[in-house]
C-alpha positions as CSV (number, residue, x, y, z in Angstrom):
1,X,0.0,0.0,0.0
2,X,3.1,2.4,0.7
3,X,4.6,1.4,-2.6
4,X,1.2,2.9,-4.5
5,X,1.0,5.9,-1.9
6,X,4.3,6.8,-3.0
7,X,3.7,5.9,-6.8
8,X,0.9,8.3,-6.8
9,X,2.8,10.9,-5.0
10,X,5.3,11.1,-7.6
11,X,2.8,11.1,-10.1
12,X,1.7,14.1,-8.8
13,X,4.6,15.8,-8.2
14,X,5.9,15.7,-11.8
15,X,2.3,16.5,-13.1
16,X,2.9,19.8,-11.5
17,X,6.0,20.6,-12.7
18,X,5.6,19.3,-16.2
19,X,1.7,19.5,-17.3
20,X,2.2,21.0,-20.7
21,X,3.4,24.1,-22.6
22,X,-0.1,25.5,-22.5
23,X,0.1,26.5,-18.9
24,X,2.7,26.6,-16.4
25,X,5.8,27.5,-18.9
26,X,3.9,29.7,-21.4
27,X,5.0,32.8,-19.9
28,X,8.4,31.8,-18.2
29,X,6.3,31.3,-14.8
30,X,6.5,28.5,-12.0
31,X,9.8,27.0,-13.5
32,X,11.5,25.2,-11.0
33,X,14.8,27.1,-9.5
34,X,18.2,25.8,-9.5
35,X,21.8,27.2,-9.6
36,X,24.4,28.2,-12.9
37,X,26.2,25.2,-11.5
38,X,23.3,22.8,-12.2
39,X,21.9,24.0,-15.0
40,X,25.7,23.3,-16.9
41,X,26.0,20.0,-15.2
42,X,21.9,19.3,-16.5
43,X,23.0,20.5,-20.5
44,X,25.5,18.7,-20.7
45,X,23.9,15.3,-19.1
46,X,21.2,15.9,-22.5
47,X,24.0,16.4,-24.6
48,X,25.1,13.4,-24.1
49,X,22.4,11.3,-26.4
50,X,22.5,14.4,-29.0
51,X,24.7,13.9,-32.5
52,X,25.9,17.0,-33.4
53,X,27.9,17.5,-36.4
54,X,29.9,20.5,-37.8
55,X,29.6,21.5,-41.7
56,X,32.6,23.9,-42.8
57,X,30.2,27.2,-44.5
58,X,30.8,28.4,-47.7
59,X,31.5,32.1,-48.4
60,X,28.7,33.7,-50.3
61,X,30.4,36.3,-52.4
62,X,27.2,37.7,-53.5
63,X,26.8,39.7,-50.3
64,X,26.5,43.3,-50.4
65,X,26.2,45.2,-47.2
66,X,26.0,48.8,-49.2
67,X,22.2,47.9,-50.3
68,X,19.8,48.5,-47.7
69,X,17.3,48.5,-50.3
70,X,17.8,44.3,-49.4
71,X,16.9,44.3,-46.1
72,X,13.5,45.6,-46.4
73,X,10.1,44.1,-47.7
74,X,8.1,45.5,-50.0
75,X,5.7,48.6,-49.3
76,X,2.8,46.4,-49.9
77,X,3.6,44.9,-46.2
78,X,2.1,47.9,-44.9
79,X,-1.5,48.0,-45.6
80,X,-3.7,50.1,-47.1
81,X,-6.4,51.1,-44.8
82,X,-8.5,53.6,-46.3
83,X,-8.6,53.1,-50.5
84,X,-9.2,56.6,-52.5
85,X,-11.0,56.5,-56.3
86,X,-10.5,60.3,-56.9
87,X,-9.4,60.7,-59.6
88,X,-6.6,63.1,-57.7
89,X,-5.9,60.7,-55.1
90,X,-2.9,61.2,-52.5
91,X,-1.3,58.3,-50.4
92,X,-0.9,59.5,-46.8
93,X,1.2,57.5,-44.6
94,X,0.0,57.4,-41.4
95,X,1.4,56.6,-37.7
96,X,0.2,53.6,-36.1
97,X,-1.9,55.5,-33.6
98,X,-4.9,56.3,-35.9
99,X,-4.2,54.3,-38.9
100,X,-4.9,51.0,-37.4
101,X,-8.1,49.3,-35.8
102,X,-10.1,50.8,-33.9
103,X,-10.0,52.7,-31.2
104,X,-6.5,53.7,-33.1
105,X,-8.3,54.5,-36.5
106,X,-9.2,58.1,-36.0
107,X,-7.5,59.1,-39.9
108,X,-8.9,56.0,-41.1
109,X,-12.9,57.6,-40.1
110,X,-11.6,60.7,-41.2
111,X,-10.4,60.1,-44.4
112,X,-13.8,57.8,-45.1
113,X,-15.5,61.0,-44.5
114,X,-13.5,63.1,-46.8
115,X,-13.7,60.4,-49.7
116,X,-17.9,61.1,-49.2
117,X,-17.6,64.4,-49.4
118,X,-17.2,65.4,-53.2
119,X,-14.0,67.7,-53.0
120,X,-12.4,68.6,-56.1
121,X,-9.4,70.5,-57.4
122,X,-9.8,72.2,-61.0
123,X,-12.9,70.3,-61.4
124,X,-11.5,66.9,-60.7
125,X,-12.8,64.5,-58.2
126,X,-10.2,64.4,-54.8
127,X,-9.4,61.4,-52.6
128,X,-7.6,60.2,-50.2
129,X,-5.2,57.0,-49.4
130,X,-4.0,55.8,-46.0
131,X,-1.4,53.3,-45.3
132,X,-1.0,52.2,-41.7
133,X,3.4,52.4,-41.3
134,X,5.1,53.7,-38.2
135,X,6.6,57.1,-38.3
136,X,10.3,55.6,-38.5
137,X,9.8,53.0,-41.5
138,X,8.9,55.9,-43.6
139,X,12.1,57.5,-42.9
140,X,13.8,54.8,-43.4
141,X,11.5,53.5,-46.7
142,X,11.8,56.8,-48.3
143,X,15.7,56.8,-47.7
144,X,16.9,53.5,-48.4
145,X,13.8,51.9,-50.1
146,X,12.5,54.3,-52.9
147,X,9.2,55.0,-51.2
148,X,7.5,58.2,-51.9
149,X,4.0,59.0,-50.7
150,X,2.7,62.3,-51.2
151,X,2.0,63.2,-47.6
152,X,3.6,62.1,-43.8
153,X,2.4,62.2,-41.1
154,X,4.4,61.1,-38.3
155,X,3.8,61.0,-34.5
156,X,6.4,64.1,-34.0
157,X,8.2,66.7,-35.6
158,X,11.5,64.9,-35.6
159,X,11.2,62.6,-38.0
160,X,10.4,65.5,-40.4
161,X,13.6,67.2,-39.3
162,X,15.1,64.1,-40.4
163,X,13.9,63.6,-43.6
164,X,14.9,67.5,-44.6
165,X,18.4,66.4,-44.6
166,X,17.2,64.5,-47.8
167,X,14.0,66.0,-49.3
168,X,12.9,69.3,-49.6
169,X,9.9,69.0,-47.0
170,X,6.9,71.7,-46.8
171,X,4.5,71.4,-43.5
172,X,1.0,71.7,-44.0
173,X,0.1,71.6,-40.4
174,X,1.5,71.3,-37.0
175,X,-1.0,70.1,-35.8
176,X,-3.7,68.0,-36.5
177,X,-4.1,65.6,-33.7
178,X,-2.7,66.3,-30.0
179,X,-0.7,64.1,-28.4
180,X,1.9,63.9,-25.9
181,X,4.7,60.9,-25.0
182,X,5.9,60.2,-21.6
183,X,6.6,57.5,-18.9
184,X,4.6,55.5,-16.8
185,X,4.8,54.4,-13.6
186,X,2.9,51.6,-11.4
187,X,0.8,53.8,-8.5
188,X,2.5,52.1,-5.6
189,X,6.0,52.8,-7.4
190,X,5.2,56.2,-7.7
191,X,4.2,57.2,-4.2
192,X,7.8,55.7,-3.1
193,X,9.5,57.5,-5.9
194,X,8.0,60.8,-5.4
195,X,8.8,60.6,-1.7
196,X,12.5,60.2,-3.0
197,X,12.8,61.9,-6.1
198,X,10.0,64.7,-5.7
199,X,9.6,64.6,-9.2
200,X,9.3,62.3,-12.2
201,X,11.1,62.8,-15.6
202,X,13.4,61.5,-17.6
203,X,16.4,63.1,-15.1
204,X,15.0,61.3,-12.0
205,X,14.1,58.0,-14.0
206,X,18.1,57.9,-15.1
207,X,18.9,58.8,-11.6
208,X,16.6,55.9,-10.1
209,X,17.5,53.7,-12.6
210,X,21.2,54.0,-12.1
211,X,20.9,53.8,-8.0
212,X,18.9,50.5,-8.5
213,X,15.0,51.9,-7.3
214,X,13.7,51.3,-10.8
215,X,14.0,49.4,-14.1
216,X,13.1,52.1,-16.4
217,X,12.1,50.4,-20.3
218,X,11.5,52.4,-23.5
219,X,11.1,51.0,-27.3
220,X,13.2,51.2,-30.4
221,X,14.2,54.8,-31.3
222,X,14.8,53.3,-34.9
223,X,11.2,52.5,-35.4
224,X,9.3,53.8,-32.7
225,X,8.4,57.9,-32.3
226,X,8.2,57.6,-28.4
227,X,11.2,55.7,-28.3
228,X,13.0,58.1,-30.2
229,X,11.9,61.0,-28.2
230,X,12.7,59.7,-24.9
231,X,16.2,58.3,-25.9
232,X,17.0,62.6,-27.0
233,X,15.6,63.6,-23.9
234,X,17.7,60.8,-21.5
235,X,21.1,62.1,-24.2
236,X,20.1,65.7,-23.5
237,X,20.0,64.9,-19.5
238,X,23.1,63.5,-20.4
239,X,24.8,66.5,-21.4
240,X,22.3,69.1,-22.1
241,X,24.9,71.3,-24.2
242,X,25.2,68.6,-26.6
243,X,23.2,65.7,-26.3
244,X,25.2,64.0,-29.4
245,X,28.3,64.6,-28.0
246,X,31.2,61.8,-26.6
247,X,30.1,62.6,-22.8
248,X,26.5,61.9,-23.7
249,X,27.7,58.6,-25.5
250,X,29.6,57.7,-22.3
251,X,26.7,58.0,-20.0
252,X,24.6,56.2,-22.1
253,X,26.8,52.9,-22.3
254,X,26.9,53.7,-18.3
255,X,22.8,53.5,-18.2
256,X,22.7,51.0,-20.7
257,X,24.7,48.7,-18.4
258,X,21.9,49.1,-15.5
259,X,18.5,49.0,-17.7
260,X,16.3,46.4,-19.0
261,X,17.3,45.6,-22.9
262,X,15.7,48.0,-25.3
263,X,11.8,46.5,-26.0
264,X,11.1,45.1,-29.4
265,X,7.2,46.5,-29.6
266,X,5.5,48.1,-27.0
267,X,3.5,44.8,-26.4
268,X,6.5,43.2,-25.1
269,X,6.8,46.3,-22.5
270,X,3.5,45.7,-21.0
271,X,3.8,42.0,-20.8
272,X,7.1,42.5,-18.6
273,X,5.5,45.8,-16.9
274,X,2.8,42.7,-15.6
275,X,5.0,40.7,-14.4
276,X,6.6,43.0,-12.5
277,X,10.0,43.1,-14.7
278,X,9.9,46.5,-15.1
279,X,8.4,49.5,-12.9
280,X,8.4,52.2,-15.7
281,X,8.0,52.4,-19.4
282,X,7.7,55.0,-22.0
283,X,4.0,55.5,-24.0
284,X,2.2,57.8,-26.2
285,X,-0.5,59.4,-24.2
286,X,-3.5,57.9,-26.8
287,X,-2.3,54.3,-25.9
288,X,-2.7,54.8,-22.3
289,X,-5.7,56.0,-22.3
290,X,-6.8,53.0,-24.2
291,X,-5.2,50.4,-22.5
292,X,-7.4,49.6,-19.7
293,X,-5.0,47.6,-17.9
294,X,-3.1,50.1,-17.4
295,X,-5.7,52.1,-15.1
296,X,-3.3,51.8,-11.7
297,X,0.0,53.6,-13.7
298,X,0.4,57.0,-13.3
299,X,1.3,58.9,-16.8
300,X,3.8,62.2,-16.9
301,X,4.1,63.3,-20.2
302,X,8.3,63.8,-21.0
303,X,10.2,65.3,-24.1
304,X,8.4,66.7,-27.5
305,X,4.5,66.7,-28.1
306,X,3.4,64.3,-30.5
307,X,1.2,66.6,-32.2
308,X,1.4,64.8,-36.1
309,X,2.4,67.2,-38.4
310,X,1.2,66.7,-42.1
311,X,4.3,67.0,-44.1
312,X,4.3,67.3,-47.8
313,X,7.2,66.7,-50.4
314,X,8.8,68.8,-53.4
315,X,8.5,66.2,-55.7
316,X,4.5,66.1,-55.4
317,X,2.3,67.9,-58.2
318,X,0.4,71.3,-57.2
319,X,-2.8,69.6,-57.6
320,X,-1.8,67.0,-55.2
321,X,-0.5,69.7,-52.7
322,X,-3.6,71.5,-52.7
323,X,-5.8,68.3,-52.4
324,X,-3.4,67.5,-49.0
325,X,-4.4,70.9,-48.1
326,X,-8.5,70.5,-48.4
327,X,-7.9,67.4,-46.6
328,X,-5.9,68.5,-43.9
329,X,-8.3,71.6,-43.2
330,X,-10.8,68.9,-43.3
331,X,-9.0,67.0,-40.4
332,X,-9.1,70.4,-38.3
333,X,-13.0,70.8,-38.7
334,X,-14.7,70.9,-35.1
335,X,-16.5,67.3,-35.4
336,X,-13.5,65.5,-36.6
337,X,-11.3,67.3,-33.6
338,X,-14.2,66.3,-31.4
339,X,-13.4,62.6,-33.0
340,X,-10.3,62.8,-32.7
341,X,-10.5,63.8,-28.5
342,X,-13.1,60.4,-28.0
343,X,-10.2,58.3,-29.5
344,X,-8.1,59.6,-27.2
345,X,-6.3,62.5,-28.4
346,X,-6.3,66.0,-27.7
347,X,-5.3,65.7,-23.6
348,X,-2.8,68.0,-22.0
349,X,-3.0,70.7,-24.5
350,X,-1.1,72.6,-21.6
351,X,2.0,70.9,-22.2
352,X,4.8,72.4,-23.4
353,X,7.5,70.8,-26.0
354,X,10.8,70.2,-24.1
355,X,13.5,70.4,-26.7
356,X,16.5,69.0,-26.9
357,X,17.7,71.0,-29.1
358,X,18.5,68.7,-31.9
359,X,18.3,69.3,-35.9
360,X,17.6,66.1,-38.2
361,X,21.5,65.6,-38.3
362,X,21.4,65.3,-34.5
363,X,18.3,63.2,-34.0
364,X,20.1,60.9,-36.8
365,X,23.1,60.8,-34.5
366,X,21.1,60.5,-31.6
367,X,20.0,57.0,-33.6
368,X,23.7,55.9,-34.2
369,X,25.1,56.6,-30.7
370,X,21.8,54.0,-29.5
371,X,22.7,51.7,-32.1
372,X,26.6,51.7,-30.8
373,X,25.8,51.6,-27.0
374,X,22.3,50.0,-26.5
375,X,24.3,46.7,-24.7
376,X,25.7,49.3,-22.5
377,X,29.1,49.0,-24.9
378,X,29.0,44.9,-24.0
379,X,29.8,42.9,-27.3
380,X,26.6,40.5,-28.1
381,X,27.3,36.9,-28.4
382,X,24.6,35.0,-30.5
383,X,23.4,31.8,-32.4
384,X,20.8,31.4,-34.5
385,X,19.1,28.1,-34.4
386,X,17.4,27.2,-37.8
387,X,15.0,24.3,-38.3
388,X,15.6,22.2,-41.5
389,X,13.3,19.5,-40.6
390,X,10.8,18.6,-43.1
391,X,7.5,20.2,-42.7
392,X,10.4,23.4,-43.5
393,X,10.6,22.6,-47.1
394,X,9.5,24.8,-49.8
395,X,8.2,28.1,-48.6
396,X,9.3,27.9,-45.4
397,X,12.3,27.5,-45.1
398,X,12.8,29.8,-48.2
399,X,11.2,32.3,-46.0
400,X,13.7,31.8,-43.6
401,X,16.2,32.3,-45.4
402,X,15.4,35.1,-47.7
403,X,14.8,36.9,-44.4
404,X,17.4,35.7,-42.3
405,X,20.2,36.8,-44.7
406,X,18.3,40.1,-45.1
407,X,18.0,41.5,-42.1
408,X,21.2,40.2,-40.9
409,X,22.8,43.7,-42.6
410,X,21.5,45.0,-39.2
411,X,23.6,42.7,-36.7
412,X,26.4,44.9,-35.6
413,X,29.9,44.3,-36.5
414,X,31.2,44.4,-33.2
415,X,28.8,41.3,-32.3
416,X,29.6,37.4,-32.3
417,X,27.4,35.6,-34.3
418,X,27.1,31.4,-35.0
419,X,24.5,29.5,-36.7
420,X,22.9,25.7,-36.0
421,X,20.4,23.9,-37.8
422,X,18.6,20.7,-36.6
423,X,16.4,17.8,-38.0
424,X,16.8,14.5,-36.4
425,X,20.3,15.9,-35.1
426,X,22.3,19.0,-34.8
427,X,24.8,21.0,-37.4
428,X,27.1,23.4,-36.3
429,X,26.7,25.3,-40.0
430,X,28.9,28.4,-38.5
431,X,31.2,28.4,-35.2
432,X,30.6,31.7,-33.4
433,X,33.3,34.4,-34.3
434,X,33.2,38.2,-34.7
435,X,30.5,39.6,-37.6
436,X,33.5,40.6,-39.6
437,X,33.2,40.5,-43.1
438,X,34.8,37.2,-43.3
439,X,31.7,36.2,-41.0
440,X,28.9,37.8,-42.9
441,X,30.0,36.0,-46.2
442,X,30.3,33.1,-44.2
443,X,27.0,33.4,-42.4
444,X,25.3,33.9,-45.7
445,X,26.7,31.0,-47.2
446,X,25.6,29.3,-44.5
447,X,22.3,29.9,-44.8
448,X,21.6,29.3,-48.6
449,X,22.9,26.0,-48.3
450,X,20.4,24.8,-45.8
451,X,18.0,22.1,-46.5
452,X,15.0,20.4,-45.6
453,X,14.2,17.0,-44.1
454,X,13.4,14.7,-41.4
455,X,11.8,15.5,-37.6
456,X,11.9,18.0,-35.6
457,X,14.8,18.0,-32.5
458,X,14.4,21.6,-31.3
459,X,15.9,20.9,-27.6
460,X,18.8,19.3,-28.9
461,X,19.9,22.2,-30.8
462,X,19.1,24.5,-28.1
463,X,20.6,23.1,-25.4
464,X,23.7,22.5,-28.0
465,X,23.8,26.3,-29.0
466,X,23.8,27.3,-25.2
467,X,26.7,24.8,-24.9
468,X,28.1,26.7,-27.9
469,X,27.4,30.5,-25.8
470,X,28.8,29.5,-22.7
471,X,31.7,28.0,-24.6
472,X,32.2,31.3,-26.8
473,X,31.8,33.4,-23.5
474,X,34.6,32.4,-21.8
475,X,37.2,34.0,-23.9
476,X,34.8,37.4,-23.7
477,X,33.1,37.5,-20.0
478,X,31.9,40.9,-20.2
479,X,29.5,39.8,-23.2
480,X,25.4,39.2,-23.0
481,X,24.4,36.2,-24.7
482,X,21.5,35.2,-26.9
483,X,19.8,33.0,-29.0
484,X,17.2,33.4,-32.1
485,X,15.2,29.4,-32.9
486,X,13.6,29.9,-36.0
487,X,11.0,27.3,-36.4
488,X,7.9,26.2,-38.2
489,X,6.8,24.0,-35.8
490,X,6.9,21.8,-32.3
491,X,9.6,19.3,-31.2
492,X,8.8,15.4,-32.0
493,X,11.9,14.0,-31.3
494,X,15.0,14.8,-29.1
495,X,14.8,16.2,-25.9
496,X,11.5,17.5,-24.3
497,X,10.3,20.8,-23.4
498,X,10.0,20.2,-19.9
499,X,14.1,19.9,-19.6
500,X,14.5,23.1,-20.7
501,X,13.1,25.7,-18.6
502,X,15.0,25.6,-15.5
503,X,18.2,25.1,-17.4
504,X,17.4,28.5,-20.0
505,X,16.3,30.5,-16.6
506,X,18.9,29.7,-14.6
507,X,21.6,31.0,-17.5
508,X,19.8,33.7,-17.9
509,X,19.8,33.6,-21.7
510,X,17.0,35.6,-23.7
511,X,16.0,33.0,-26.6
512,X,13.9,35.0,-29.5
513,X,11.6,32.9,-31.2
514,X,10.7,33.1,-35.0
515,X,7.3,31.0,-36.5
516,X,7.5,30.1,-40.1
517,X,3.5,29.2,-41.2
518,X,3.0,27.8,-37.6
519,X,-0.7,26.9,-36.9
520,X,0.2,27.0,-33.3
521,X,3.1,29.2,-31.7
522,X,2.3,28.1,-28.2
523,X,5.5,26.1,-27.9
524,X,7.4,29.1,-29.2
525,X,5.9,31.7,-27.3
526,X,6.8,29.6,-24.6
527,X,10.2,29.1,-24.8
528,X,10.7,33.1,-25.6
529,X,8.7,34.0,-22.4
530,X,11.7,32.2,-20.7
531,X,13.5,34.7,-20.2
532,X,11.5,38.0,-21.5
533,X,12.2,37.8,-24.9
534,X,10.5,38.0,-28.1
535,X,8.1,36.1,-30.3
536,X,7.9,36.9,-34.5
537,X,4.7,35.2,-36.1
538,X,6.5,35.2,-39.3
539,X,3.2,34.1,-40.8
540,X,2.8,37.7,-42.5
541,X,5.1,38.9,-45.8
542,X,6.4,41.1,-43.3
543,X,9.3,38.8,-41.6
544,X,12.3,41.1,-43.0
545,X,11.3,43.9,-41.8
546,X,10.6,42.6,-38.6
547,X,13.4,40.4,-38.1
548,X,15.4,44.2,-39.5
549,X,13.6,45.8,-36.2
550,X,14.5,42.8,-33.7
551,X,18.2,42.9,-34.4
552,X,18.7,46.7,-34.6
553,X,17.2,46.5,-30.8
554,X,19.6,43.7,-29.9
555,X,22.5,43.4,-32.0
């Protein structure tokens, strides 16, 4: 009778640490502790049934680093949400904020509206076009990518400042829908802050932030208008005579060393904000206010208003100007203003722009100093774990590698980079070394000459890739390590799930997950959750562009 008490204790026991990727591990919660020490000694007990083999890589001397052009998708990635027949019809791109679903589709009702309306210029009908892009991938579309719409209308003034350095830019408005960015703060966080730090800004979140009270998170200044606002305004702290300047630069990497990793989307900073990771974050004022669950955080708005000014180009006809024009007087009419206010815009009109000071030259240099310093001037050792099993062949894997080699003109050369790929076993396609030229070409290589077949052994190439980091981090202590699985699917042979949780947390290694087609990413989104890291649905045509945003944020 013992015997089955004890049978069915066990039973139990292992039911509750192990039942399933669905619950317990989704989200990197309830994973059994245990020490650095043990987690080594547990890898390389599951190494020991795993066949790894090493392929030497070809260099791919078809890559060319000086086209940008590459590494981007096409325009057609971003949708069109409103579709113009005039026959004057202009393309507006649009920020995020009102160009997407509602209750952040406040152009999108507008410009409907307009289309009803009957304008015309010279007795021809007038309509307009919206296409849902963030302020900073038209910046970088129209630069690198050939894209020209006829109108912009960012979150802020800065990225027009930016764009002047290379177009001859004319603003049509200011202003046509109030808006400010700024930090948040959990309620209880901010009653012991104020009682410390009086006030909260951007100076006093640094301050915090470097004496250990707060983890203090902001987004991709690259992609993101609020993330590129509060990164000026923390450089301008920095050194407020000149916030681009070497002194800046050095405080920065100083920060950087102290703060959460830069988010990928602003999704990924609420998730950790709910799991307590992170006390304070950086928002638009518009998202707060519709995000309900974010009720108990206190909002200050920080740095430049968001205040979406219409921007027009040189290279667009009269006609076309003129028709922006109607529209954007349109836009200013009371009822759409009144709109524009229930959607969540419009709020603190009493705030007051604080400028740092910066011209588009600085703002673009405010963008490389991030890009040089965002691992707090730490080296990035990473491998990129690609599944070649099977169910990859044709279309996905394809996928993987169009995008893979593509966006990989974004991993910084100062980085250490190695790539596995696993079936039924594990290839070492590229030992980890510095991104040197040498590497790239190599890394390239490697990844054409993937292919396709057999099961699925996702565990055994992870758990061989950590091997590989640890290995790699020896000679270079001071380096943060990382991993990007690139899959299509769940593990059906090898290792299971359930080893791996304990061993990724205790390391303290952020794996970024990437699903090809996947009907299901649950096992995925698990694994990422780990250890706060990412998950891509790579489902969409989108996957360059958003593998091109994930590694300028982390390599």
């Amino acid at each position: 009778m013992k015997k089955y008490i004890a049978l069915i204790l066990v039973l139990i026991l292992s039911l509750s640490l192990f039942s399933g990727c669905d619950g317990a591990y989704e989200d990197g919660d309830n994973i059994p502790i245990i020490s650095q020490e043990d987690a080594v000694k547990e890898m390389n007990a599951l190494l020991t049934n795993v066949r790894v083999y090493t392929k030497d890589a070809p260099i791919d001397m078809d890559v060319i680093d000086e086209n940008p052009a590459a590494a981007l998708a096409d325009i057609s990635t971003f949708p069109i949400t409103v579709q113009g027949s005039g026959r004057i019809n202009i393309e507006i791109a649009a920020a995020t904020e009102f160009s997407a679903a509602a209750p952040d589709d406040w152009m999108n009702v507008v410009a409907e509206r307009f289309n009803r309306e009957g304008f015309t210029v010279g007795g021809s009908s007038v309509s307009v076009s919206v296409r849902k892009i963030t302020s900073g991938e038209v910046l970088t579309y129209m630069i690198d990518g050939g894209y020209r719409p006829d109108v912009y209308v960012p979150s802020n003034e800065a990225w027009g400042k930016m764009l002047s350095g290379s177009f001859q830019v004319k603003t049509l408005s200011s202003r046509i829908a109030g808006n400010t960015a700024g930090i948040l703060m959990k309620k209880s966080t901010y009653d012991t802050f104020i009682e410390k730090y009086k006030e909260l800004n951007v100076g006093t979140a640094m301050e915090a932030t470097l004496a250990g009270d707060i983890n203090f998170a902001y987004t991709n200044p690259y992609t993101s208008s609020t993330g590129l606002n509060i990164l000026t305004a923390m450089l301008a702290h920095f050194d407020p005579s000149n916030p681009v300047s070497q002194k800046a630069a050095e405080k920065l990497i100083a920060y950087q060393k102290q703060s959460p990793p830069v988010a990928y989307t602003t999704a990924v900073l609420r998730n950790s904000a709910a799991k307590g990771v992170i006390d304070a974050m950086v928002m638009e004022e518009q998202s707060y206010i519709n995000t309900p669950e974010l009720r108990d955080y206190v909002y200050v708005p920080q740095g430049i208003r968001h205040d979406h000014p219409v921007y027009t180009f040189d290279y667009v006809s009269a006609e076309k100007q003129e028709a922006a024009q109607l529209f954007v007087d349109y836009c200013l009419r009371e009822e759409n203003q009144s709109l524009a206010t229930e959607k969540g815009f419009n709020r603190h009109d009493e705030y007051k722009s604080v400028d740092s000071g910066l011209d588009g030259a600085g703002y673009l240099a405010a963008q490389r100093i991030w890009k040089q310093n965002k691992n707090g001037g730490k080296p990035v050792i990473a491998v990129f774990v690609a599944d070649v099993s099977g169910s990859m062949a044709g279309t996905p894997l394809r996928s993987l590698q169009e995008s893979l080699i593509a966006a990989s003109s974004y991993i910084g050369s100062e980085n250490y980079i190695g790539l596995v790929s696993y079936s039924d076993t594990v290839t070492i396609n590229l030992p980890i070394s510095e991104f040197d030229p040498t590497q790239r070409a190599k890394f390239s290589g490697a990844v054409k000459h993937l292919s396709a077949g057999g099961n699925t052994a996702t565990y055994d190439a992870v758990m061989e890739a950590t091997k590989l980091l640890l290995d790699k981090q020896k000679e270079i202590p001071d380096a943060t390590l990382m991993m990007f699985v690139l899959s299509d699917g769940a593990q059906n042979v090898g290792i299971k799930y359930e080893r791996i949780p304990s061993i990724v947390k205790a390391l303290g290694i952020p794996v970024y997950t990437i699903g090809y087609n996947m009907s299901s990413t649950t096992e995925l989104k698990a694994l990422a959750g780990i250890n706060e890291a990412a998950l891509i649905n790579a489902s969409s045509d989108d996957v360059v562009n958003q593998l091109r945003n994930l590694f300028n944020t982390q390599l």
